[in-house]
C-alpha positions in Angstrom: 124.6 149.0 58.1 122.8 145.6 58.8 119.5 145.0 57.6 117.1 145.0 60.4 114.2 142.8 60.5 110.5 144.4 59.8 108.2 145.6 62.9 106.4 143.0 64.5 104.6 144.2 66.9 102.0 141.8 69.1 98.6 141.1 68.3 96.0 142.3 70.3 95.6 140.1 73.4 92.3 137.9 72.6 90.8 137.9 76.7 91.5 140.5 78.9 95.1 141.0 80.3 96.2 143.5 82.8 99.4 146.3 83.3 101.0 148.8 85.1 100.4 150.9 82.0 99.1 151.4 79.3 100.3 154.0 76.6 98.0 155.3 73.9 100.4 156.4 71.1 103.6 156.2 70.0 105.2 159.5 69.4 108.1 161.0 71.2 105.6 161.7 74.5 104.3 157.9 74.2 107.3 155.7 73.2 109.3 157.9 75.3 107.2 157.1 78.4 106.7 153.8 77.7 110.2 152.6 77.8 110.9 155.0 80.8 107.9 153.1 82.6 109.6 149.8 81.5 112.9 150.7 82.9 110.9 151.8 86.7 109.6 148.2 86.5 106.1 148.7 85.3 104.5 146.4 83.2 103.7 148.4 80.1 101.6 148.1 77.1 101.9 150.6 74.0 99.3 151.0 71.3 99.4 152.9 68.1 97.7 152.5 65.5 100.3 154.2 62.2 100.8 152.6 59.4 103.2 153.8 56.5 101.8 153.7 52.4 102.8 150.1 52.2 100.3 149.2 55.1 103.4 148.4 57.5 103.4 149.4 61.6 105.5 152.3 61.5 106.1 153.9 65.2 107.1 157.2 66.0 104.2 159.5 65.3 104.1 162.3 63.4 107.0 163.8 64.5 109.1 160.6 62.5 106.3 159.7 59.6 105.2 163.1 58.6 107.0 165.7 60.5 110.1 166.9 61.5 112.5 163.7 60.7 111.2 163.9 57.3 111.4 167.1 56.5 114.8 167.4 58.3 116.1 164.5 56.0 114.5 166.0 52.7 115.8 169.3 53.8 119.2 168.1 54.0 119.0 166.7 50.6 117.5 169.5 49.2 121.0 171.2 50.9 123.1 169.1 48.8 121.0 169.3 45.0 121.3 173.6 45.9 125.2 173.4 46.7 126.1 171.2 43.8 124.2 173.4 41.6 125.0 177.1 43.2 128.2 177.2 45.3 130.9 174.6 43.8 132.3 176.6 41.4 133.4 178.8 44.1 134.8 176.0 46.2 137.2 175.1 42.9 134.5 172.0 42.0 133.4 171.7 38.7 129.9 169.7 38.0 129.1 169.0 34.4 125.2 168.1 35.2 123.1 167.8 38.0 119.5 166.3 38.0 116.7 165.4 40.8 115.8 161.8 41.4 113.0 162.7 43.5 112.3 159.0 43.8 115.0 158.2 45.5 115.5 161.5 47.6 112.1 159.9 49.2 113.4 156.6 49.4 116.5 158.1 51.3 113.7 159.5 53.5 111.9 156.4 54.0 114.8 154.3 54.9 115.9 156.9 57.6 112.0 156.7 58.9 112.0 152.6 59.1 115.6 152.4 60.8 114.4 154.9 63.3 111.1 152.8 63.7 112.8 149.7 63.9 115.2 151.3 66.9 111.9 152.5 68.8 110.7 149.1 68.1 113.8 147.1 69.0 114.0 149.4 72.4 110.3 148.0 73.1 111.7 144.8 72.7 114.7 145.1 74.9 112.9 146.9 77.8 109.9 143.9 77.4 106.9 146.8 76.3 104.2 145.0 75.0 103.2 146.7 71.6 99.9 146.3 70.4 99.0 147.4 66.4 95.3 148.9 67.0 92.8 151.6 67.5 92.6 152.3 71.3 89.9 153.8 73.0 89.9 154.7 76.7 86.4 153.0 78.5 87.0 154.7 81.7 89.9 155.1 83.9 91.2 151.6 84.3 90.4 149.9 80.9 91.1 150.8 76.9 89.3 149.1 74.3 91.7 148.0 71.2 90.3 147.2 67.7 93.0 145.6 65.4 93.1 147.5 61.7 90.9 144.4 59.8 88.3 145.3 63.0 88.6 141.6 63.1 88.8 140.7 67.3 88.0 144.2 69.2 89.5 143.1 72.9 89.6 145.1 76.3 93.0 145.5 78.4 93.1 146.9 82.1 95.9 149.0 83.8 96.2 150.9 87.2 97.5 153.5 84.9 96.3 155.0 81.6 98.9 157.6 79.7 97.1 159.5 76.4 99.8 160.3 74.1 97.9 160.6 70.9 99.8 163.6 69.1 98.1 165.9 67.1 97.5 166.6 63.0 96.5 169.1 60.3 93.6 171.4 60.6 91.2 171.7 57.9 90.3 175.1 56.2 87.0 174.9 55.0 87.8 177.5 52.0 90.8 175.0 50.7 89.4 171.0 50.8 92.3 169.0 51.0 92.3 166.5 47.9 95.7 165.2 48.9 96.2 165.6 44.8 96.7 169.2 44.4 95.2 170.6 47.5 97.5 169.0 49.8 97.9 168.5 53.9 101.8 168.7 55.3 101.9 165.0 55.7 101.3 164.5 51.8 103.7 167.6 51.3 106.4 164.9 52.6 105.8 162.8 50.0 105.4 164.6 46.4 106.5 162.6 43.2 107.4 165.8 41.3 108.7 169.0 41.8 105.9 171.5 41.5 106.6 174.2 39.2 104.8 176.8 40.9 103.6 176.4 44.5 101.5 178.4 47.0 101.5 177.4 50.9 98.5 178.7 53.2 100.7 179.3 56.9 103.6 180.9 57.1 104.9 179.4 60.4 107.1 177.1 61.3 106.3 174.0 59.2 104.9 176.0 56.3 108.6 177.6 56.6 110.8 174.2 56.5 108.4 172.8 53.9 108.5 176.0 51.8 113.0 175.9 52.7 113.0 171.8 51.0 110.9 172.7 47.9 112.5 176.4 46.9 115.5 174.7 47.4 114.8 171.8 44.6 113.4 174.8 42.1 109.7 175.5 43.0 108.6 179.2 42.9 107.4 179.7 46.3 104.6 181.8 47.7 103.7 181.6 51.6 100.0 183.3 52.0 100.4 184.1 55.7 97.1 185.3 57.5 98.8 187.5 60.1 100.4 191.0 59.6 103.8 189.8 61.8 106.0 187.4 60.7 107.0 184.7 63.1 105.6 186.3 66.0 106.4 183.7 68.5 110.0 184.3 67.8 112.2 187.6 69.1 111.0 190.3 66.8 114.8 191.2 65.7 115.2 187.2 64.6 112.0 187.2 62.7 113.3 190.2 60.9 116.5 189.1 60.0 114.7 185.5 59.1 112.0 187.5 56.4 115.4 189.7 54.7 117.0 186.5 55.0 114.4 184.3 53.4 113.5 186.7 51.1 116.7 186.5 49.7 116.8 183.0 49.2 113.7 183.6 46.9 110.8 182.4 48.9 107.8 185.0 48.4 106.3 186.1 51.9 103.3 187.5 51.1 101.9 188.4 54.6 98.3 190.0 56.0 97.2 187.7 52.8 94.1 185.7 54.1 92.5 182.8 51.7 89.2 183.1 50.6 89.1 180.0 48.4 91.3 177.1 46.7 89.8 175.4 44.0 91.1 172.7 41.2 91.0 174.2 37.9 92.2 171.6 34.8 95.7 170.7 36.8 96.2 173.3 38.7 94.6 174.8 41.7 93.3 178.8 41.4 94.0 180.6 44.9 91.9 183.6 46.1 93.1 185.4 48.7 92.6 189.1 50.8 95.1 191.7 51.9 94.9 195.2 52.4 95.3 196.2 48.8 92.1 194.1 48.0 91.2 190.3 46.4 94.1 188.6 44.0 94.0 185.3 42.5 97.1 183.0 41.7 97.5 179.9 39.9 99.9 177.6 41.2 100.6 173.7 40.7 100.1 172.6 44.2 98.6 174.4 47.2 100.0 173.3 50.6 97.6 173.5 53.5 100.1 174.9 56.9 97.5 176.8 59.3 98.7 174.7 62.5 97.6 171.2 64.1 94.9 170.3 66.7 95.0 167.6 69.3 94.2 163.8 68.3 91.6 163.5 70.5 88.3 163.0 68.6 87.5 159.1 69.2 90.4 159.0 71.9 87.4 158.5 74.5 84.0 157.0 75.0 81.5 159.7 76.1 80.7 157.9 79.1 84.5 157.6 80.2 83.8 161.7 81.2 87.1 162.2 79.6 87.4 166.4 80.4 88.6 168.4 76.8 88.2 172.1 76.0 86.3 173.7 73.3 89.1 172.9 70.7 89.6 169.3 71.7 92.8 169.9 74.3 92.7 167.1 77.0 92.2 169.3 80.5 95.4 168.3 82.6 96.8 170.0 86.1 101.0 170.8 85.9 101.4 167.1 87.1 99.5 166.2 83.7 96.7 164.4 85.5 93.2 164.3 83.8 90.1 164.5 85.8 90.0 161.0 85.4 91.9 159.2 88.6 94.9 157.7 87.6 94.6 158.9 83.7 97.5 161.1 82.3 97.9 163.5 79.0 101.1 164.3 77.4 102.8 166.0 74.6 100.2 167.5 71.7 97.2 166.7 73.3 97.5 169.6 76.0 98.2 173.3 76.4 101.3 172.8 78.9 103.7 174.0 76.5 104.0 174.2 72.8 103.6 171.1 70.5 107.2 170.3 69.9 108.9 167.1 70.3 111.1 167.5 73.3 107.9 168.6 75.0 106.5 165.5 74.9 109.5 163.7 75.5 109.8 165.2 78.9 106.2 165.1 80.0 106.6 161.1 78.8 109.7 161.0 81.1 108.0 162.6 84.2 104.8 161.0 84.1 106.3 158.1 84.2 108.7 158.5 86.8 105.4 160.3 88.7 103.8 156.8 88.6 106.8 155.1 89.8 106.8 157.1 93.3 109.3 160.1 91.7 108.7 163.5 90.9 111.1 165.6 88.3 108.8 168.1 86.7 109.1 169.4 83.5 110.3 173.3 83.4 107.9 174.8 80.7 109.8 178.1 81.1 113.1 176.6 79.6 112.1 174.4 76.6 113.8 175.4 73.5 112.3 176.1 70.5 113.8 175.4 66.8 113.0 176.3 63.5 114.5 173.6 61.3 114.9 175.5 58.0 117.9 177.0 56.3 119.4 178.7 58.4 117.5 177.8 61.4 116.0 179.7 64.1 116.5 178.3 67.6 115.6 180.1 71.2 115.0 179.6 74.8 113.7 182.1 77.5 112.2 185.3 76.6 111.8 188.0 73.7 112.8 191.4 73.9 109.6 192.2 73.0 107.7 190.2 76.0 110.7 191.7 78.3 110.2 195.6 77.6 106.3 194.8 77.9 106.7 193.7 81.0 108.5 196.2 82.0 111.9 194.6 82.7 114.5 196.1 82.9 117.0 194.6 80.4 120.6 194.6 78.3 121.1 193.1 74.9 124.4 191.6 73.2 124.3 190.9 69.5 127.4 188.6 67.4 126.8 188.3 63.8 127.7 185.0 62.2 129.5 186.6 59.5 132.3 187.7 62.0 133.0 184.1 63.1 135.7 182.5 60.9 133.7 178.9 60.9 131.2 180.7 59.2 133.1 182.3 56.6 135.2 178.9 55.8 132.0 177.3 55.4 130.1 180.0 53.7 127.4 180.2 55.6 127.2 183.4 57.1 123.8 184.2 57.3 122.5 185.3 61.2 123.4 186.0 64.2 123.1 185.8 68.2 121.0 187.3 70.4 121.7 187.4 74.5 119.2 189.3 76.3 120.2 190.0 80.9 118.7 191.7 83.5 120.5 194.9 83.4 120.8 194.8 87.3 121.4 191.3 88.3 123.1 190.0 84.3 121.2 187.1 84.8 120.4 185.4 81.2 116.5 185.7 80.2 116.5 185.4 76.7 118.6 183.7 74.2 118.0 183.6 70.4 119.9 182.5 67.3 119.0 182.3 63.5 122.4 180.7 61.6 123.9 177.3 60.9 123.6 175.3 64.0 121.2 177.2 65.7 119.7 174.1 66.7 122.9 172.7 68.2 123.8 175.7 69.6 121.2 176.2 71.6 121.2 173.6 73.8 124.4 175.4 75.6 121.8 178.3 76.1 119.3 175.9 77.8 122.5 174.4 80.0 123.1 177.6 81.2 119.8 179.3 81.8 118.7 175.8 83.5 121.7 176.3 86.0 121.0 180.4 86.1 124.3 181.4 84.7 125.0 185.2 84.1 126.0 186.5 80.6 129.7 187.3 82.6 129.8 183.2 83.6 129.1 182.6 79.2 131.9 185.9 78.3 134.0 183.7 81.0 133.8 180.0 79.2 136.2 179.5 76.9 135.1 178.7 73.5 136.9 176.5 70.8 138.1 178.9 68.0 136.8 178.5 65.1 133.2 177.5 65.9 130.0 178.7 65.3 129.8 178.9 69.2 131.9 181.2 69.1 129.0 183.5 68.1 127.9 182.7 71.4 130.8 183.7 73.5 131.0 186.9 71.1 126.9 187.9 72.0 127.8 187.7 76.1 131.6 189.7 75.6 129.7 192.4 73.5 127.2 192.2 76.6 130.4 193.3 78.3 131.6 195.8 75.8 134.9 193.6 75.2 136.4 192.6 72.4 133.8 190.2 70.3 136.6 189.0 67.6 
């Protein structure tokens, strides 16, 4: 692959200039929507304001810094050091020694994170956004104020259009202060020198899951401290159960109902206290990972006097069309309740804001975003849980396919999981459909295809599957919905 050339992006303007649109962030939601407004023919501006260690603009947000691309790329290492070191022998491959360069496991990381920032870059380029390295802070509806990193020139731009796109980060507990050395957020969790020997995460959800997947993985004893009683709760009950046995089994301790009292630095290690129904316990661990969710990026985002509208937990106030109160002033991806805080969310809300501006209207339907787990196996799903179903009183049929009876999945050993298909028992139209296996995350997005163009589990028994696939785990969920044949 060619080397690309480092991220420029523009100064900030020195007198006032004037757009379409400006986009504050540049995340999925706001690089996303900024190139979409490009391509309608609106002059666009783009600021963000991330930088990676070295002090270089890095775009892409969280979700490409400090989330999911990194941990999906240290997970998929993490993949490889396991396999070498558990599951060759049986393929006929014999490895004499195998050791951890965690070093360069991160610089593998980083390189895919700065080819990914140059292309979001490079698109900004082709598509003429202007991208401005800065703090931004919305004045009122029509103008943002940007301050460069040295606070050197602060400058004011105008737009007919404002798009907040800010994304969201780590929430605090007060009983465990983040140190960043051994009482560490998720973003620092990305980015360890060492293997921890023993190590304790607060949160088992999803990114306390895929964190805790990389690290057990490269041969840290791992204990999730999970403040609920359920486990994975947003996900179908029957997944999240087959998830814990299967977790479990891959050695990751799920101590749930377990609700930190304190974390404090003792010597080099950090002492964990902690309540569950059997009383207090204490634990020593190496590093303590803090994973109990994200809130909204929204503290500064505003002057007071813009009258920017945000709830009690800092959530911009938008309508379905993701207007503010403010005329002509949009909110997108973390930094509302319209949905969960996941990627594609954002992506779409970028896309149909700015096709809203632009005199179109595609809205985004909330009620069909997937949702994926990116550990090992994954967890994907769309639509509804049993569990919501029967409590609404629906009446409902289920189809299950384990992954173990797919041949894909026993040629590539990974049988772990299964489908889930869940249709009206009256009219078989699909209302739920949830996987935990290899490829979940693929998989699901033939799920989403169908339930967007209201298929029936008889139109997905009817589609013919290639054999062997993991899809075909699909194809066997609807048949068993049938009572046919599933193999």
């Amino acid at each position: 692959m060619a080397k690309k050339s480092a991220i420029v992006p523009s100064p900030p303007p020195a007198s006032m200039l004037s757009f379409d649109v400006i986009v504050i962030g540049a995340g999925p939601a706001g690089y996303s929507s900024a190139i979409r407004c490009a391509q309608l023919g609106l002059k666009t501006a783009c600021i963000d304001n991330w930088h990676d260690k070295k002090g270089r603009s890095s775009l892409g947000g969280t979700y490409l810094n400090a989330g999911c691309v990194a941990s999906i790329a240290l997970l998929e290492s993490a993949k490889i050091y396991q396999s070498i070191s558990e599951n060759l022998k049986e393929h006929g491959i014999q490895v004499e020694t195998v050791s951890v360069d965690i070093a360069q496991m991160m610089q593998r990381k980083n390189n895919i994170i700065g080819a990914l920032s140059q292309q979001i870059a490079d698109a900004f380029a082709h598509h003429k956004v202007t991208c401005i390295q800065a703090e931004a802070k919305l004045l009122n509806e029509r103008l943002v104020e940007i301050t460069p990193a040295d606070h050197s020139s602060v400058s004011v731009i105008e737009a007919k259009h404002i798009i907040l796109a800010t994304g969201s980060s780590p929430i605090d507990l007060s009983c465990a202060p983040i140190d960043n050395e051994f009482i560490i957020d998720t973003s620092k969790a990305l980015n360890l020198d060492a293997v921890p020997k023993r190590l304790a995460i607060i949160g088992a959800g999803i990114i306390g899951l895929e964190l805790a997947g990389i690290w057990n993985r490269l041969g840290a004893e791992t204990i999730l401290l999970e403040a609920q009683e359920s486990f994975l709760s947003l996900a179908d009950q029957q997944i999240s159960r087959e998830a814990y046995r299967i977790y479990s089994k891959q050695g990751l301790e799920l101590r749930l109902g377990a609700r930190v009292i304190s974390a404090k630095k003792s010597g080099k290690k950090v002492t964990v206290e902690y309540q569950d129904s059997e009383g207090t316990h204490a634990l020593r661990v190496d590093k303590l990972i803090v994973s109990s969710g994200r809130k909204p990026n929204t503290e500064n985002l505003a002057a007071a006097e813009a009258d920017l509208l945000l709830d009690e937990n800092g959530y911009v106030h938008v309508d379905e069309n993701c207007r503010t109160t403010l005329p002509g002033v949009y909110a997108i991806g973390d930094l509302t309740l319209l949905g969960p805080m996941i990627a594609h969310k954002g992506v779409e809300e970028g896309l149909f804001v700015a096709e809203q501006i632009a005199g179109r209207h595609n809205p985004v339907n909330y009620d069909l975003l997937p949702s994926v787990v990116f550990t090992d196996p994954e967890i994907a799903w769309v639509g509804q849980t049993e569990q919501a179903l029967r409590g609404m009183g629906e009446s409902i049929k289920v189809g299950t396919f384990p992954l173990e009876s797919t041949a894909r999945a026993q040629a590539s050993g990974q049988t772990d999981g299964m489908v889930k298909i869940i249709a009206h028992a009256q009219t078989d139209a699909l209302l739920g459909i949830h996987i935990i296996g290899a490829q979940a995350s693929e998989m699901i997005a033939e799920a989403v295809l169908a339930m967007e163009f209201s298929a029936s589990s008889e139109d997905l028994a009817r589609i013919i599957h290639a054999h062997p696939t993991f899809a075909k785990a699909l194809h066997g969920a609807a048949l068993d919905l049938k009572n046919k044949s599933k193999y």
